[in-house]
C-alpha positions as CSV (number, residue, x, y, z in Angstrom):
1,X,-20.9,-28.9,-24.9
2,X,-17.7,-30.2,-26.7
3,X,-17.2,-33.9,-26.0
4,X,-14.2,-34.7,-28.3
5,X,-14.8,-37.6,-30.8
6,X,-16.7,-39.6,-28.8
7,X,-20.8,-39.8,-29.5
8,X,-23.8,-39.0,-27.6
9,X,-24.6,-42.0,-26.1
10,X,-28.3,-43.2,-27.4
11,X,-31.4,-44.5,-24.8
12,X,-30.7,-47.9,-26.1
13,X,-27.1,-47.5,-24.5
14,X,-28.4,-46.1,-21.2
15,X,-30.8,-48.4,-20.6
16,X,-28.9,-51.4,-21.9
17,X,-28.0,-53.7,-18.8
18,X,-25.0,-55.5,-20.9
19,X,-23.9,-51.7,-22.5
20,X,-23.5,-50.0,-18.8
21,X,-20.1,-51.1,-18.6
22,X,-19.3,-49.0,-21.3
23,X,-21.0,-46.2,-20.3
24,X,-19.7,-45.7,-16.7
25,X,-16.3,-44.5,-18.2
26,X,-18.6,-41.7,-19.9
27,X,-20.4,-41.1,-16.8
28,X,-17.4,-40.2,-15.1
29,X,-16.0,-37.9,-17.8
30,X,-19.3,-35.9,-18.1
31,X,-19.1,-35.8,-14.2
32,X,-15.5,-34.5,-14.6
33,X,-16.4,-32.1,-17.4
34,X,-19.2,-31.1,-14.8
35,X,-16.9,-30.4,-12.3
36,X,-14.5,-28.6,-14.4
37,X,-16.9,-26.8,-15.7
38,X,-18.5,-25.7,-11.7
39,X,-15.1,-24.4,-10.9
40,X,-14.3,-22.0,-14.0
41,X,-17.8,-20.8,-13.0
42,X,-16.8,-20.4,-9.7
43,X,-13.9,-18.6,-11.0
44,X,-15.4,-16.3,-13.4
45,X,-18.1,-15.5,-9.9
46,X,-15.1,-14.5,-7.7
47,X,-13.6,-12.5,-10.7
48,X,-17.0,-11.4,-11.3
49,X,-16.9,-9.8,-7.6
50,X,-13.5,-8.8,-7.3
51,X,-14.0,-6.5,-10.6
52,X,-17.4,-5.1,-9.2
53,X,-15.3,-4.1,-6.0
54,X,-12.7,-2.5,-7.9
55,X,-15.4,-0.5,-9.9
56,X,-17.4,0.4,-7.0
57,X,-14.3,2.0,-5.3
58,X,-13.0,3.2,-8.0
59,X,-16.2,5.1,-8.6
60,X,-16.1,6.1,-4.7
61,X,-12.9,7.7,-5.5
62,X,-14.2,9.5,-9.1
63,X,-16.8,11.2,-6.6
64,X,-14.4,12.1,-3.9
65,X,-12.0,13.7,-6.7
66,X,-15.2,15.4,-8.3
67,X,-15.9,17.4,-5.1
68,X,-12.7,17.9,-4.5
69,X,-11.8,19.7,-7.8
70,X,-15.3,21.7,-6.8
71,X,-13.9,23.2,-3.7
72,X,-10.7,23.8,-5.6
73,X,-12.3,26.0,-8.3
74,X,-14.6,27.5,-5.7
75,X,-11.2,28.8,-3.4
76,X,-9.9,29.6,-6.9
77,X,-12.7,32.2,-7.8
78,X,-12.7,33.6,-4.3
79,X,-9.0,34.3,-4.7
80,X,-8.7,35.5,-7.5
81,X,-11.6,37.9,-7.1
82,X,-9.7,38.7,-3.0
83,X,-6.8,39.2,-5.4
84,X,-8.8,41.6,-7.9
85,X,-10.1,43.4,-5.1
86,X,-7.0,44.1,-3.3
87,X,-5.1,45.5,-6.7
88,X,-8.3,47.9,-6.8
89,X,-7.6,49.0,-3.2
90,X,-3.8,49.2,-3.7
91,X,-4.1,51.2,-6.9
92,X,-6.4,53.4,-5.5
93,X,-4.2,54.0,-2.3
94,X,-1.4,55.1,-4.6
95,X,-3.7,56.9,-6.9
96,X,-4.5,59.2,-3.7
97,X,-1.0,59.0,-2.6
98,X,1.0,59.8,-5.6
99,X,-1.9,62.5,-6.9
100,X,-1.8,64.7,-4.1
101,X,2.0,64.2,-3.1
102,X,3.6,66.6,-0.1
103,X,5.2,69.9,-1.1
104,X,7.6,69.4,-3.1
105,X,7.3,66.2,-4.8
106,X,6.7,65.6,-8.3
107,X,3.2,64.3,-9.2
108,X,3.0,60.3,-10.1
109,X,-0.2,59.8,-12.1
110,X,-2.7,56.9,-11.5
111,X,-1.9,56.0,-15.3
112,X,2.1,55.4,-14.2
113,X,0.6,53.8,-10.9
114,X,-0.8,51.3,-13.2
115,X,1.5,50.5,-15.7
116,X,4.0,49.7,-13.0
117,X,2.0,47.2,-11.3
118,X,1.4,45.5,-14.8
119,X,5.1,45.3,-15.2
120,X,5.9,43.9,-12.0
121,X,3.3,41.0,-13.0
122,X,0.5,41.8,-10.2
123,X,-2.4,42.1,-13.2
């Protein structure tokens, strides 16, 4: 510990009935630097706790986002493979449709099917 200038005081001056005097002003400053020194502990402890808090929820919340980017890629690779499966469906229904049109129609090919739904963007 830092005690300014002043000196350690000795045994001799403890002990000393006619040197107490002169010690009681040191008394109380080491009980002040005592107390001072019991409340920036205390301090540090309640900072201490309040950091701990903030890192235990913030942790809570770290979890809560981690399962909840989970169930967003899971929805994500249902839907797009939905998505897949429906352009297979829908290409084939136009296949059939457009490969064995009514009388009189001109034939639209499964290849021109499919280069029409990659230009409108639904690949």
């Amino acid at each position: 510990m830092c005690y300014g200038g002043q000196r350690l005081p000795s045994k001799d001056d403890l002990t000393d009935p006619t040197r107490r005097t002169r010690t009681l002003p040191a008394a109380n400053e080491n009980a002040v630097v005592v107390e001072n020194l019991r409340d920036r502990l205390a301090e540090t402890e309640a900072r201490l706790e309040r950091a701990r808090a903030r890192e235990a929820e913030l942790s809570r919340q770290l979890e809560e986002m981690k399962r909840y980017v989970c169930v967003m890629e899971i929805l994500e690779c249902y839907l797009k493979r939905r998505y897949r499966e429906q352009q297979v469906r829908t290409l084939a229904v136009l296949t059939h449709t457009f490969t064995d049109p009514p009388d009189g129609l001109s034939k639209y090919t499964s290849r021109q099917v499919a280069k029409d739904i990659n230009c409108k963007g639904y690949c």
